[in-house]
The first five atom37 places (N, CA, C, CB, O) and aatype in JSON, in Angstrom:
{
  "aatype": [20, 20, 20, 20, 20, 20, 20, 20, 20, 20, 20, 20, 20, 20, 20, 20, 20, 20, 20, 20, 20, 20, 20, 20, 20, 20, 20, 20, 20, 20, 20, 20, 20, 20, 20, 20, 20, 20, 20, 20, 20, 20, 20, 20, 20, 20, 20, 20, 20, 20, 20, 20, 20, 20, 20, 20, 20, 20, 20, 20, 20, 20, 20, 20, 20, 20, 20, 20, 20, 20, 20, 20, 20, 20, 20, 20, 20, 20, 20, 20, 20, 20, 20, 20, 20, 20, 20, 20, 20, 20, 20, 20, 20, 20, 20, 20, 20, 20, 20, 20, 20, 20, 20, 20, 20, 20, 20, 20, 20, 20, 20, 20, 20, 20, 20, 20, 20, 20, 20, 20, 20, 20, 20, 20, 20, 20, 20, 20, 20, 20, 20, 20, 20, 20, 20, 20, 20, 20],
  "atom_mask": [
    [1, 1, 1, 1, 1],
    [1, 1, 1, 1, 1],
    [1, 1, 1, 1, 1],
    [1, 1, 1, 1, 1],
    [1, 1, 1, 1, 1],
    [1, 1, 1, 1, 1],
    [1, 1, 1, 1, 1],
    [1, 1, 1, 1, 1],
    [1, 1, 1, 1, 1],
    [1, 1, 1, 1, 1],
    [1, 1, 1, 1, 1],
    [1, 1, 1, 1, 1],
    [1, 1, 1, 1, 1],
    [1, 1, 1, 1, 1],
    [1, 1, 1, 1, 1],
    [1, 1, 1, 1, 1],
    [1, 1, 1, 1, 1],
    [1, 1, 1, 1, 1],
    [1, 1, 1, 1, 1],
    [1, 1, 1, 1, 1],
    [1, 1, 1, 1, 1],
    [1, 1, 1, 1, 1],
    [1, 1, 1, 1, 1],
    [1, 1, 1, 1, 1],
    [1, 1, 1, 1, 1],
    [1, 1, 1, 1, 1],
    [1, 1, 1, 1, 1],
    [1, 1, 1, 1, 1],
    [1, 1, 1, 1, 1],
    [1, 1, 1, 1, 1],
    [1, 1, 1, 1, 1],
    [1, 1, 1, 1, 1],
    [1, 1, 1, 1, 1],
    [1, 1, 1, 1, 1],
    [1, 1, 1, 1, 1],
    [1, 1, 1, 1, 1],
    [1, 1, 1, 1, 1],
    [1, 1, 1, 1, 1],
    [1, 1, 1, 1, 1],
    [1, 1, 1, 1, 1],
    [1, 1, 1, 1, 1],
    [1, 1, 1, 1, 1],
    [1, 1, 1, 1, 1],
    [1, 1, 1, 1, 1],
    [1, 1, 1, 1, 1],
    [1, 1, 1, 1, 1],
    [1, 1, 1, 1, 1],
    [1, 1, 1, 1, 1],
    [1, 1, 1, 1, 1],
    [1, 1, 1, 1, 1],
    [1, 1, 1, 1, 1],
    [1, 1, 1, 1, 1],
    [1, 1, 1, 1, 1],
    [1, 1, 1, 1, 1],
    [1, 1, 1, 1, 1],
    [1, 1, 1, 1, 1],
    [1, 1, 1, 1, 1],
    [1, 1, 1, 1, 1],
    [1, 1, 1, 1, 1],
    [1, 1, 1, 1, 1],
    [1, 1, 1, 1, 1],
    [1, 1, 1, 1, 1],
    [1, 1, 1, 1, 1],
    [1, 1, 1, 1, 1],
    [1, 1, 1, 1, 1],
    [1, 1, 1, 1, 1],
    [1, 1, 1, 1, 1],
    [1, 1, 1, 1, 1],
    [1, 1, 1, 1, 1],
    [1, 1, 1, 1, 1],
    [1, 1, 1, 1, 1],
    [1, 1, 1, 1, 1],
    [1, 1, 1, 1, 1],
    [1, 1, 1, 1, 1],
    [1, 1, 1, 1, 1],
    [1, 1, 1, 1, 1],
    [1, 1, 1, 1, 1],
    [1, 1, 1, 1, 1],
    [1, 1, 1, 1, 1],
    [1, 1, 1, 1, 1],
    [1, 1, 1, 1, 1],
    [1, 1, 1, 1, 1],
    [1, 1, 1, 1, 1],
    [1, 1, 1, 1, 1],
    [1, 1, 1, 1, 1],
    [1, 1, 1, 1, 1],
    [1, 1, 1, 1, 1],
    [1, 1, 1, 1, 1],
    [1, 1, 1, 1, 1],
    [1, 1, 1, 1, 1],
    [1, 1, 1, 1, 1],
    [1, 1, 1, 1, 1],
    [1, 1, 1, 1, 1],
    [1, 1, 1, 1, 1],
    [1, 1, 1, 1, 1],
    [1, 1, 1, 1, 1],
    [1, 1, 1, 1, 1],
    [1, 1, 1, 1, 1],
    [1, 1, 1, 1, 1],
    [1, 1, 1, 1, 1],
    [1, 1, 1, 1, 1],
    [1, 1, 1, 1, 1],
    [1, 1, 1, 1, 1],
    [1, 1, 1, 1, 1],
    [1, 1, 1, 1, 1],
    [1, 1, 1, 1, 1],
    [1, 1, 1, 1, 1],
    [1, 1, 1, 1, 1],
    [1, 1, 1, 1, 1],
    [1, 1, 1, 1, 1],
    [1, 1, 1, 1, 1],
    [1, 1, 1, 1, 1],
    [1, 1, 1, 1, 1],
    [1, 1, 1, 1, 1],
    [1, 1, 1, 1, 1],
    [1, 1, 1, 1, 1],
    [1, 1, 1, 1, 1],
    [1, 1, 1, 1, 1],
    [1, 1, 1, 1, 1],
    [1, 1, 1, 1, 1],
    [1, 1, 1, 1, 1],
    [1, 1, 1, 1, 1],
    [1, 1, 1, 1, 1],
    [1, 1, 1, 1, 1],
    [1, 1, 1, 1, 1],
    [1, 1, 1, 1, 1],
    [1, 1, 1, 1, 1],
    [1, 1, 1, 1, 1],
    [1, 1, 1, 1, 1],
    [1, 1, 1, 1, 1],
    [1, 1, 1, 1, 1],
    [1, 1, 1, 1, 1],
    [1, 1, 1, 1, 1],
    [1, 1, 1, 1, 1],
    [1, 1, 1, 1, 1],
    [1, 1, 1, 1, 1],
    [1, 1, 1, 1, 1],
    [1, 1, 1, 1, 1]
  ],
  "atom_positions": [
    [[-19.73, 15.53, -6.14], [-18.37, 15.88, -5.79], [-17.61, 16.21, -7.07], [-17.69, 14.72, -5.0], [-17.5, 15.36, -7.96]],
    [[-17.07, 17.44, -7.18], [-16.01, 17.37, -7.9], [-14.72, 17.05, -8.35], [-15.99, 17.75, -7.92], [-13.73, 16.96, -7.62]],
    [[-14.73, 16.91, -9.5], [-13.14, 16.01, -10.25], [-12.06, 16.73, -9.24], [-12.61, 16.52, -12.45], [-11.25, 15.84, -8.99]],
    [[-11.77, 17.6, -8.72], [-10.44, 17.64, -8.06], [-10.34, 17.18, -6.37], [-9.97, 19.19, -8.24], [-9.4, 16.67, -5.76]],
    [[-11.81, 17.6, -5.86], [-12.15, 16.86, -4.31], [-11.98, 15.02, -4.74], [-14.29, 17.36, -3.64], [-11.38, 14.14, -4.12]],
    [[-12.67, 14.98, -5.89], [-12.26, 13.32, -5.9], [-10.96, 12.55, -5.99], [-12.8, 12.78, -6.93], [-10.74, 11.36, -5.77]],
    [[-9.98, 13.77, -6.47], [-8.95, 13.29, -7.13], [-8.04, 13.16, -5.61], [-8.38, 14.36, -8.51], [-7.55, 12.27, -4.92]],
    [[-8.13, 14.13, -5.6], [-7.77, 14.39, -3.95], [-7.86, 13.5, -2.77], [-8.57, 15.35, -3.48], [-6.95, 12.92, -2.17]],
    [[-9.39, 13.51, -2.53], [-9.52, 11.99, -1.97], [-9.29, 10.89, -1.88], [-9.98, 11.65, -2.0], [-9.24, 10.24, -0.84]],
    [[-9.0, 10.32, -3.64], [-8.44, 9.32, -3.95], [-6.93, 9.21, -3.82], [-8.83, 9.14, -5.03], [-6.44, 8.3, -3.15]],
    [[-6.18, 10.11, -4.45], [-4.84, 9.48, -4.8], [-3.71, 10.48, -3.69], [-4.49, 9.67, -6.8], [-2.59, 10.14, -3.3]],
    [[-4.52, 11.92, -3.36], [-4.07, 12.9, -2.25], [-3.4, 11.66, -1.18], [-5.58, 13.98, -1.48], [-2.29, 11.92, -0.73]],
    [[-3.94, 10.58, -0.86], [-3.05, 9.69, 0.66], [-2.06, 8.92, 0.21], [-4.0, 8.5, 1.65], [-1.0, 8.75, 0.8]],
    [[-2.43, 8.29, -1.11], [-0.94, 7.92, -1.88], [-0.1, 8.98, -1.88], [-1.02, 7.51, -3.42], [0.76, 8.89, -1.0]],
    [[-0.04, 9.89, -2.49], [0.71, 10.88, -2.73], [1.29, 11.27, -1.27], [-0.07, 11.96, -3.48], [2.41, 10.83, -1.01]],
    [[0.74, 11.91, -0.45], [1.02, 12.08, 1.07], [1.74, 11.12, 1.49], [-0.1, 12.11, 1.93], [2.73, 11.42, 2.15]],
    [[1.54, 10.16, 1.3], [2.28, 8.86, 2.05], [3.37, 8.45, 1.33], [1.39, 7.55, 2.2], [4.15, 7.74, 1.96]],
    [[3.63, 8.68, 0.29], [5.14, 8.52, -0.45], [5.72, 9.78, -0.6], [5.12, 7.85, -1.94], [6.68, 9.77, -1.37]],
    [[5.4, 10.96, -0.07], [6.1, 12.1, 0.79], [6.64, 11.66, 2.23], [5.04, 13.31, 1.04], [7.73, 11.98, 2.68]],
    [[5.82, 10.97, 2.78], [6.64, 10.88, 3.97], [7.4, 10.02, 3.64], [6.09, 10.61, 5.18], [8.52, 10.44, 3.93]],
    [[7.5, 8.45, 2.93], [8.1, 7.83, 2.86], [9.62, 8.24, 2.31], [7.4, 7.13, 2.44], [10.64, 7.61, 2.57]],
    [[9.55, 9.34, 1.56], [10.72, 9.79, 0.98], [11.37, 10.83, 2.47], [10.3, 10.72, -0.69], [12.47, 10.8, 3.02]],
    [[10.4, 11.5, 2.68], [11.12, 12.5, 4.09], [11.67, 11.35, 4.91], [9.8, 13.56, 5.25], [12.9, 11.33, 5.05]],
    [[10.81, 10.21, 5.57], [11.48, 9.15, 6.19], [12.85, 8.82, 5.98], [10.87, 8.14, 5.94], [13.79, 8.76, 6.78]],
    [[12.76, 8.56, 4.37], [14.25, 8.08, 4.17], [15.48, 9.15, 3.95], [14.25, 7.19, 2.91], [16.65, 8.77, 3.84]],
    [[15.13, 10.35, 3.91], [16.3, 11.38, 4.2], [16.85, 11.31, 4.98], [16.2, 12.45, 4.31], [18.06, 11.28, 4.75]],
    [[16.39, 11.24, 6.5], [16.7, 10.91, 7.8], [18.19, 10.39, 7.7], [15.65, 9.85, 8.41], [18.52, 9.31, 7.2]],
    [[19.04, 11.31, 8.24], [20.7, 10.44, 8.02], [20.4, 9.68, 9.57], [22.69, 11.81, 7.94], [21.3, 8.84, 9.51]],
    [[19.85, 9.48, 10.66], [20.31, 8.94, 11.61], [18.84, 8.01, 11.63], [20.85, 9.97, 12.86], [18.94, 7.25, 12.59]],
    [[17.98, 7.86, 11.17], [16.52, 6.96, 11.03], [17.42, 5.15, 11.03], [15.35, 7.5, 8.95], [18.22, 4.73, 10.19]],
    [[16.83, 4.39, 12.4], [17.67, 3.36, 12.36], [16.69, 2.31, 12.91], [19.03, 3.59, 13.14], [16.07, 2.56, 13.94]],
    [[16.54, 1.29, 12.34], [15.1, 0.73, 13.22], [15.95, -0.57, 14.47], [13.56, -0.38, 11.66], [17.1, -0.98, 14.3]],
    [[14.94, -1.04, 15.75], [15.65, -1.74, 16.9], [15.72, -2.57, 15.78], [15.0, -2.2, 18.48], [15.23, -2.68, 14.65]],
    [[16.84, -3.31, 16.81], [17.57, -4.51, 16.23], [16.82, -5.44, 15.53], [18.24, -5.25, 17.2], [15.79, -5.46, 16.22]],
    [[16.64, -6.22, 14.63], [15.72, -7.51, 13.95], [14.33, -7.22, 13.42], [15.43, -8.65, 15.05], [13.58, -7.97, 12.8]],
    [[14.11, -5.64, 13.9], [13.05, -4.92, 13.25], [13.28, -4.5, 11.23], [13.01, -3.41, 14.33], [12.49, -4.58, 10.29]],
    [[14.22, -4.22, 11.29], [13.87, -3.3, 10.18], [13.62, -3.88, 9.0], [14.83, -2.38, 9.94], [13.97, -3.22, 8.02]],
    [[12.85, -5.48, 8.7], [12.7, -5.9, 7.79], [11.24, -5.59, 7.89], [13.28, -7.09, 7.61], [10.52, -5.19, 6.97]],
    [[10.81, -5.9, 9.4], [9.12, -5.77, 9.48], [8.52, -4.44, 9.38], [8.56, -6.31, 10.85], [7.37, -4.17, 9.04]],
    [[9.62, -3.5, 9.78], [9.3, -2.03, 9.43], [8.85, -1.76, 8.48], [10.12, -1.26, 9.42], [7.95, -0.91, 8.47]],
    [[9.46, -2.59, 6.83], [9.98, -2.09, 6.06], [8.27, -2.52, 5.29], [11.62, -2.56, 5.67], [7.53, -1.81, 4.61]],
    [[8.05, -4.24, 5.83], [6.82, -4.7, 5.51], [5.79, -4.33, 5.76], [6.68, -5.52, 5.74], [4.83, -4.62, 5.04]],
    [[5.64, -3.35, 7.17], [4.08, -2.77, 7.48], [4.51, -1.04, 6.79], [3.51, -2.83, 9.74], [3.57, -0.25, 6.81]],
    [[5.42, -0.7, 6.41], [5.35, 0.57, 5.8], [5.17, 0.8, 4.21], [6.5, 1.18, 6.2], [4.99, 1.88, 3.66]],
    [[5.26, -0.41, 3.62], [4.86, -1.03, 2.39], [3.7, -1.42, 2.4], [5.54, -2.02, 2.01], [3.04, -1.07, 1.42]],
    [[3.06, -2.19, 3.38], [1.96, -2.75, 3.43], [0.76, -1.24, 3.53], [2.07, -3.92, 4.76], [-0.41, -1.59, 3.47]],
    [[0.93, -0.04, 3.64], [0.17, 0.97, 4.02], [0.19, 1.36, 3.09], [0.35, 1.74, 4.93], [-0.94, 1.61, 2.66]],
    [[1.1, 1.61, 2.35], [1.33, 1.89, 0.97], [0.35, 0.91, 0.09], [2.91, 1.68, 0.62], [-0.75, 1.44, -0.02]],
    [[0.41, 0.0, -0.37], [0.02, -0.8, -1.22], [-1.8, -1.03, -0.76], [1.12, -2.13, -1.14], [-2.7, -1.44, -1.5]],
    [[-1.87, -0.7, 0.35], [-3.09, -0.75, 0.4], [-4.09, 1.0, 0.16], [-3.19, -1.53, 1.83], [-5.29, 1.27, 0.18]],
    [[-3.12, 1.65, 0.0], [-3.99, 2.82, -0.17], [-3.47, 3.05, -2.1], [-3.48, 4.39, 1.26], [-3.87, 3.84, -2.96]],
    [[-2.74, 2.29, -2.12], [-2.68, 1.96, -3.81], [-3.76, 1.77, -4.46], [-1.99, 0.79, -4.22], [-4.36, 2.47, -5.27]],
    [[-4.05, 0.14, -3.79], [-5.09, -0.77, -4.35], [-6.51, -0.06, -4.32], [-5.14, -2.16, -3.51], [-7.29, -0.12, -5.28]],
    [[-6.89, 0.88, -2.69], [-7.86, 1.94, -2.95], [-7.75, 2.55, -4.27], [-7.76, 2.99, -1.97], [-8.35, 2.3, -5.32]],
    [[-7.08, 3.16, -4.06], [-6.78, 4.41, -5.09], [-7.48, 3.96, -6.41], [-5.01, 4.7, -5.39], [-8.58, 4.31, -6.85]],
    [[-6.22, 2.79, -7.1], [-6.69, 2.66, -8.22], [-8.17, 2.18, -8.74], [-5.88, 2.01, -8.59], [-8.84, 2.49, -9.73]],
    [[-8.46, 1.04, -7.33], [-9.85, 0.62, -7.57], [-11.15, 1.49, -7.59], [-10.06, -0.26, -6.67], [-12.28, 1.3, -8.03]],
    [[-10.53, 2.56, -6.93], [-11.76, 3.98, -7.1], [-11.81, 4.46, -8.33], [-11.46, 5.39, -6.22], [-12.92, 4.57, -8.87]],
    [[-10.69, 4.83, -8.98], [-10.21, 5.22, -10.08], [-10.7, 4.67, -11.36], [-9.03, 5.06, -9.97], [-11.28, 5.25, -12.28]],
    [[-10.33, 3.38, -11.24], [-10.58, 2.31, -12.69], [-12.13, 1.46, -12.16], [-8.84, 0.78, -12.95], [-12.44, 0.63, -13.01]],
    [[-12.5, 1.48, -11.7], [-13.43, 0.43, -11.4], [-13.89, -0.9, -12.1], [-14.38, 1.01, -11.29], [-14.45, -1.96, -11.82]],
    [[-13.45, -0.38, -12.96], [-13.8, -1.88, -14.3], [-12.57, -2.9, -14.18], [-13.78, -1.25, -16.4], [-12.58, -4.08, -14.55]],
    [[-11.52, -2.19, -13.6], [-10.17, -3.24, -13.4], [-11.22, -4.64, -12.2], [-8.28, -2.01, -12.18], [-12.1, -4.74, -11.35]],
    [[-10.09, -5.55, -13.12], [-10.41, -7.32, -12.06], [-9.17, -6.45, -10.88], [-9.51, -9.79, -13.2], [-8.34, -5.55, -10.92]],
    [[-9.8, -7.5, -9.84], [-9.21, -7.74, -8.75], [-7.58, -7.87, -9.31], [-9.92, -9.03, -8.0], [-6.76, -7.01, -8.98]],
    [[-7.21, -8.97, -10.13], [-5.91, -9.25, -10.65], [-5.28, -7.95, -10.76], [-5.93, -10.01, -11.98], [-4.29, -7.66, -10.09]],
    [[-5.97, -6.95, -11.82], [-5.27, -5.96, -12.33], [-4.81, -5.1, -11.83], [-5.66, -5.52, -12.97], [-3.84, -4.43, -12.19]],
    [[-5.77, -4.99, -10.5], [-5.49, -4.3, -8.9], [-4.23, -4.69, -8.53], [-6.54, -4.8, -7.63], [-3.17, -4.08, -8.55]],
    [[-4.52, -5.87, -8.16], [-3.2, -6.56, -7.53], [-1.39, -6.37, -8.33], [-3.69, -8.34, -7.6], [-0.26, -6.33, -7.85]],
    [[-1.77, -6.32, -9.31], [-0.47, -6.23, -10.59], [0.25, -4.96, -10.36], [-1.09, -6.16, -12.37], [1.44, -4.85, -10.07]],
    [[-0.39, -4.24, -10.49], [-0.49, -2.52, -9.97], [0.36, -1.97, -9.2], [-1.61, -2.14, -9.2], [1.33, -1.21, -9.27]],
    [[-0.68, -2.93, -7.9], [0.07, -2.4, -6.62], [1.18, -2.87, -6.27], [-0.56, -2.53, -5.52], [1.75, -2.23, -5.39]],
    [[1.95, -4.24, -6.89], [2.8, -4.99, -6.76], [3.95, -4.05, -7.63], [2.34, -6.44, -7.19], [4.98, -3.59, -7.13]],
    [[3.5, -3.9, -9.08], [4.35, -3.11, -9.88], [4.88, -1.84, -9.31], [3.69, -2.82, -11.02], [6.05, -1.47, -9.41]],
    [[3.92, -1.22, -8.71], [4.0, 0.52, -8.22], [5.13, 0.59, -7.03], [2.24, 1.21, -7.43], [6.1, 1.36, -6.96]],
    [[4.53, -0.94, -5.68], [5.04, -0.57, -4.73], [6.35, -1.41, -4.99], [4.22, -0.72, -3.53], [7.26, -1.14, -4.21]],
    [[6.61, -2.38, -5.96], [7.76, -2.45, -5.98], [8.74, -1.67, -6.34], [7.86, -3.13, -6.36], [9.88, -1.65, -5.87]],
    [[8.33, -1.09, -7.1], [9.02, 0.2, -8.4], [9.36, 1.66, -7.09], [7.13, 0.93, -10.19], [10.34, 2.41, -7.15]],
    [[8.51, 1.72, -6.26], [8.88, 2.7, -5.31], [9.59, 2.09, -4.53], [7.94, 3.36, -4.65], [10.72, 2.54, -4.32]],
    [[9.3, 1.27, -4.08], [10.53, 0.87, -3.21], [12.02, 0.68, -3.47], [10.28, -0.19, -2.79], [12.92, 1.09, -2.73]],
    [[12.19, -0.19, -4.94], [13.59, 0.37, -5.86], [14.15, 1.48, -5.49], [13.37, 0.7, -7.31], [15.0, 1.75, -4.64]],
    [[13.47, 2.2, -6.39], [13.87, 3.64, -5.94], [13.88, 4.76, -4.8], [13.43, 4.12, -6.57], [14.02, 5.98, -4.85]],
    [[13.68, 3.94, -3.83], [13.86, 4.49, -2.22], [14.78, 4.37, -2.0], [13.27, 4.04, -1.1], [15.52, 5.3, -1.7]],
    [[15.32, 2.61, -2.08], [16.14, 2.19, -1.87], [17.77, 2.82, -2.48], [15.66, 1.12, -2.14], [18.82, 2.83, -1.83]],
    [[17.53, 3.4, -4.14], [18.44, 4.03, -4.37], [18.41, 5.41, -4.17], [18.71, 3.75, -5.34], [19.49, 5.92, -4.48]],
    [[17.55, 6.23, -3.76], [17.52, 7.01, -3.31], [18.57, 6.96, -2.04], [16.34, 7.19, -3.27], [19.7, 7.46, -2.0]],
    [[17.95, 6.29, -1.11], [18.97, 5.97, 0.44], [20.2, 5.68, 0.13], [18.56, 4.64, 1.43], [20.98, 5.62, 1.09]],
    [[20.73, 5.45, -1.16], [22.4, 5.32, -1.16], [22.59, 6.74, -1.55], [23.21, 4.09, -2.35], [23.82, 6.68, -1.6]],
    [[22.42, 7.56, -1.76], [22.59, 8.93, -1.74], [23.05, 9.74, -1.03], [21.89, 9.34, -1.82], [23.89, 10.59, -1.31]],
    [[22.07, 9.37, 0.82], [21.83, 9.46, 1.81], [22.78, 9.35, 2.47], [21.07, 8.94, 2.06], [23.28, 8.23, 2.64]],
    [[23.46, 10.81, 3.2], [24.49, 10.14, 4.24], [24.17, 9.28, 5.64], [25.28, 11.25, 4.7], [23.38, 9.66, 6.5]],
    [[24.83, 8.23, 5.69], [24.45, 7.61, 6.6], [23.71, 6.81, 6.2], [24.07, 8.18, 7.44], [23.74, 5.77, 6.86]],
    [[22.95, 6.81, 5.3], [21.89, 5.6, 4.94], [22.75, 4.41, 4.2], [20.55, 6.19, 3.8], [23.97, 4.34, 4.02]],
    [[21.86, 3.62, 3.89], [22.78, 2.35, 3.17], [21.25, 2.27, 1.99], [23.31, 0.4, 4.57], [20.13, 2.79, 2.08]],
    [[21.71, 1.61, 1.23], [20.59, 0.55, 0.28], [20.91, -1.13, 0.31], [20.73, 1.03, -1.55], [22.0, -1.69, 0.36]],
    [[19.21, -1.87, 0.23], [19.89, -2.84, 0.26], [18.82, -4.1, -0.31], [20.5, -2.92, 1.68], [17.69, -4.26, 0.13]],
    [[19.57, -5.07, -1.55], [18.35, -5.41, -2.34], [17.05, -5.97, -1.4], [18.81, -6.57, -3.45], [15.87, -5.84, -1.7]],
    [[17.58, -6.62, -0.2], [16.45, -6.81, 1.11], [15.28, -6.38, 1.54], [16.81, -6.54, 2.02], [14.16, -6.85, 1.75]],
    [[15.89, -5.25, 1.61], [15.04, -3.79, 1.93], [14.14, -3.71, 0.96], [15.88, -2.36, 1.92], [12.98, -3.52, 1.32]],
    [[14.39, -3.8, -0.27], [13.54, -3.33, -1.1], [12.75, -4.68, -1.32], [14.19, -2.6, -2.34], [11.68, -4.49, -1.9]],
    [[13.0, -5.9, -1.03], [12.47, -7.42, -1.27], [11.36, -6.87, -0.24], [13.6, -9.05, -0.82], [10.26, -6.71, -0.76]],
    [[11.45, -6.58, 1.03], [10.74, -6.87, 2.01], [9.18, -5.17, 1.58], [12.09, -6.89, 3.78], [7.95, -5.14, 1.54]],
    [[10.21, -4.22, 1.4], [9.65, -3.81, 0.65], [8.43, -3.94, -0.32], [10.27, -3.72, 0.42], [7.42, -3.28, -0.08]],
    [[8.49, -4.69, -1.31], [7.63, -5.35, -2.16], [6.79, -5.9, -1.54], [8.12, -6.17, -2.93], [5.64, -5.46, -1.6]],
    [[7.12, -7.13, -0.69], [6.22, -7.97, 0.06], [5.26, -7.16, 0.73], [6.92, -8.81, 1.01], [4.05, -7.37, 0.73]],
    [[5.98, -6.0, 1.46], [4.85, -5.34, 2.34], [4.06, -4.92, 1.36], [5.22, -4.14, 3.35], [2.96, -5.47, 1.39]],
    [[4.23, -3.94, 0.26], [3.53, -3.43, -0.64], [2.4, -4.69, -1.34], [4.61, -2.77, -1.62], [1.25, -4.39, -1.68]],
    [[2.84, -5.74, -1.43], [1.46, -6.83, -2.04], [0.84, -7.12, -0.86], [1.87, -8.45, -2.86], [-0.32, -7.41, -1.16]],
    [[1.0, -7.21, 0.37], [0.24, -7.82, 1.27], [-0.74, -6.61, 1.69], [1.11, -8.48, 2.44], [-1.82, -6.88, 2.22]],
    [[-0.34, -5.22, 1.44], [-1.02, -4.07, 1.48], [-2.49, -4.58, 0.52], [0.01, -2.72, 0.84], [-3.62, -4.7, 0.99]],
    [[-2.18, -4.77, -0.56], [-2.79, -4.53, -1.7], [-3.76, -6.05, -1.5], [-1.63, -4.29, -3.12], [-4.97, -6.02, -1.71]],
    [[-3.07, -7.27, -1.11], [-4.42, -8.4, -0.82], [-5.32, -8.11, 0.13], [-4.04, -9.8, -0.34], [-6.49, -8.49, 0.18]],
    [[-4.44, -7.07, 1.27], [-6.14, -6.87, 2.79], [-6.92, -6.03, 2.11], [-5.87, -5.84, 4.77], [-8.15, -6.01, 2.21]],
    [[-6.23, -5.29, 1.36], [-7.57, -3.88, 0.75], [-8.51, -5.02, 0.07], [-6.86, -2.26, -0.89], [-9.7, -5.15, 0.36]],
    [[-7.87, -5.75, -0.79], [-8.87, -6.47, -1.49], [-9.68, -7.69, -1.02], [-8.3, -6.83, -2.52], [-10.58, -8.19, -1.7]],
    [[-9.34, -8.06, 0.02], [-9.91, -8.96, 0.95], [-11.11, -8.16, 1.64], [-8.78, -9.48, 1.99], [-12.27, -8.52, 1.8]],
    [[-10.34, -6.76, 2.05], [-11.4, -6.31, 3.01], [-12.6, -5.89, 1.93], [-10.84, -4.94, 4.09], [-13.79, -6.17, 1.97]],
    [[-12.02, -5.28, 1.18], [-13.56, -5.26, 0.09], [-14.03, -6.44, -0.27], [-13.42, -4.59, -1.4], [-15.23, -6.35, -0.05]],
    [[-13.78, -7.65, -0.76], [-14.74, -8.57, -0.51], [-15.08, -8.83, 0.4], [-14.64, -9.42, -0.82], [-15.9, -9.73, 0.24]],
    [[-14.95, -8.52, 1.68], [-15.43, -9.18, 2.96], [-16.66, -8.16, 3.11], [-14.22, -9.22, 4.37], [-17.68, -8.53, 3.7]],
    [[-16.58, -7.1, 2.68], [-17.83, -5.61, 2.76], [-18.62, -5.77, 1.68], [-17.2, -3.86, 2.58], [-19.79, -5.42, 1.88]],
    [[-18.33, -6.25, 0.44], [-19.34, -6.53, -0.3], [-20.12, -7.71, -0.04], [-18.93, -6.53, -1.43], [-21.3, -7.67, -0.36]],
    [[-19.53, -9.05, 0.65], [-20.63, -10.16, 1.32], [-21.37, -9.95, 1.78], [-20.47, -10.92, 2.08], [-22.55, -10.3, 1.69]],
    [[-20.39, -8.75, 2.96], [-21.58, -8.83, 4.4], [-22.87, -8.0, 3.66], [-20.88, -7.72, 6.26], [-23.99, -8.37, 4.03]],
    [[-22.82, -6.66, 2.42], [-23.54, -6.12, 2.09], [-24.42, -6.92, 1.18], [-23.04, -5.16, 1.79], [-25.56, -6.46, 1.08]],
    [[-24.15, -8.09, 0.44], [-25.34, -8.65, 0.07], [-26.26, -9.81, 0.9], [-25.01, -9.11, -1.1], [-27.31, -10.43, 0.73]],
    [[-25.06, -9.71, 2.03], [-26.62, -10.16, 2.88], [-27.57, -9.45, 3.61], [-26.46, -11.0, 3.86], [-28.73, -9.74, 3.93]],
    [[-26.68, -8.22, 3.89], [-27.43, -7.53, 4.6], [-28.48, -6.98, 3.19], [-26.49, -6.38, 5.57], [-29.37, -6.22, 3.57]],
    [[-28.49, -7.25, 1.73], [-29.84, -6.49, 1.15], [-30.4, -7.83, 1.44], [-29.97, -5.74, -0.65], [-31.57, -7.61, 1.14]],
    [[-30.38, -9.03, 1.81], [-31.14, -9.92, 1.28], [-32.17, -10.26, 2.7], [-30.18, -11.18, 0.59], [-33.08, -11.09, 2.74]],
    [[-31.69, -9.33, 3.8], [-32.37, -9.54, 4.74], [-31.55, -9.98, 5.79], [-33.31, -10.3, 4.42], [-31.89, -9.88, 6.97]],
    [[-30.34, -10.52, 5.39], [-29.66, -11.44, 7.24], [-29.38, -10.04, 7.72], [-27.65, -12.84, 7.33], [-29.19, -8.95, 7.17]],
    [[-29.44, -10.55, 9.12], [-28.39, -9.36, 10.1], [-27.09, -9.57, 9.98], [-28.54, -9.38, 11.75], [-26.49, -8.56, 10.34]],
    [[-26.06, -10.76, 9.5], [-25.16, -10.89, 9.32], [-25.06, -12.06, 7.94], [-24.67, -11.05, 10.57], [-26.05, -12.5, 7.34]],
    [[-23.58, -12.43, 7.63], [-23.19, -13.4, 7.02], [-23.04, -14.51, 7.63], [-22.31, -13.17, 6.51], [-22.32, -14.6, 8.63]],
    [[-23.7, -15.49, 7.13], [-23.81, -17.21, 7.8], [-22.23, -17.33, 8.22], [-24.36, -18.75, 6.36], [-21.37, -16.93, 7.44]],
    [[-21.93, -17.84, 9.35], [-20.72, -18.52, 9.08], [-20.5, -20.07, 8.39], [-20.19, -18.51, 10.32], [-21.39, -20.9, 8.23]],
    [[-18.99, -20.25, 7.99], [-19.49, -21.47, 7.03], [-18.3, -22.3, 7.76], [-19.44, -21.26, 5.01], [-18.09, -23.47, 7.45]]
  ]
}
């Protein structure tokens, strides 16, 4: 595969996905139901941060898990900031340090399932070389 199909592959859904996230927040009338819009804010962060933690871990491969995690915490907090001030821009929108708290959170909890789910695929794959049909439960 070539350097630009890879590049593409890799960081093309980050990129895509903090396009929409910015088109999202142009939206002058975008309003989430009532008591929602903190969890909105956490599973739309959380998508983010997990195609972060891809990204970079494709990217760097020699990075620890930690450095992954630092990353995606730094990145998706740092975007979310600046969404957030972005949306005071926004007619009709508001900013609000919340938003961007919950924000963050979604963005690290993104970034622990990616890395959970890859350890959970690299177990099941060294048992499956070692012969089990599955991983023992413990």
């Amino acid at each position: 595969m070539d350097m630009k199909t890879r590049w593409l592959l890799t960081w093309g859904p980050v990129v895509g996905y903090c396009l929409l996230i910015f088109a999202l927040s142009s939206q002058t009338t975008l309003t989430a139901p009532d008591g929602s819009d903190k969890l909105a804010h956490v599973v739309e962060y959380s998508m983010l941060g997990f195609l972060w933690a891809r990204a970079t871990r494709a990217t760097w491969s020699a990075w620890t898990w930690h450095a992954v995690l630092i990353s995606t915490i730094f990145f998706t907090g740092m975007f979310g900031a600046s969404d957030e001030v972005y949306q005071f821009y926004v007619p009709g929108r508001f900013s609000a340090v919340p938003d961007a708290l919950a924000d963050l959170c979604g963005g690290t909890l993104g970034g622990i399932l990616y890395l959970r789910w890859v350890w959970a695929l690299g177990k099941k794959h060294a048992f499956s070389r070692q012969g089990y049909a599955k991983a023992p439960s413990s």
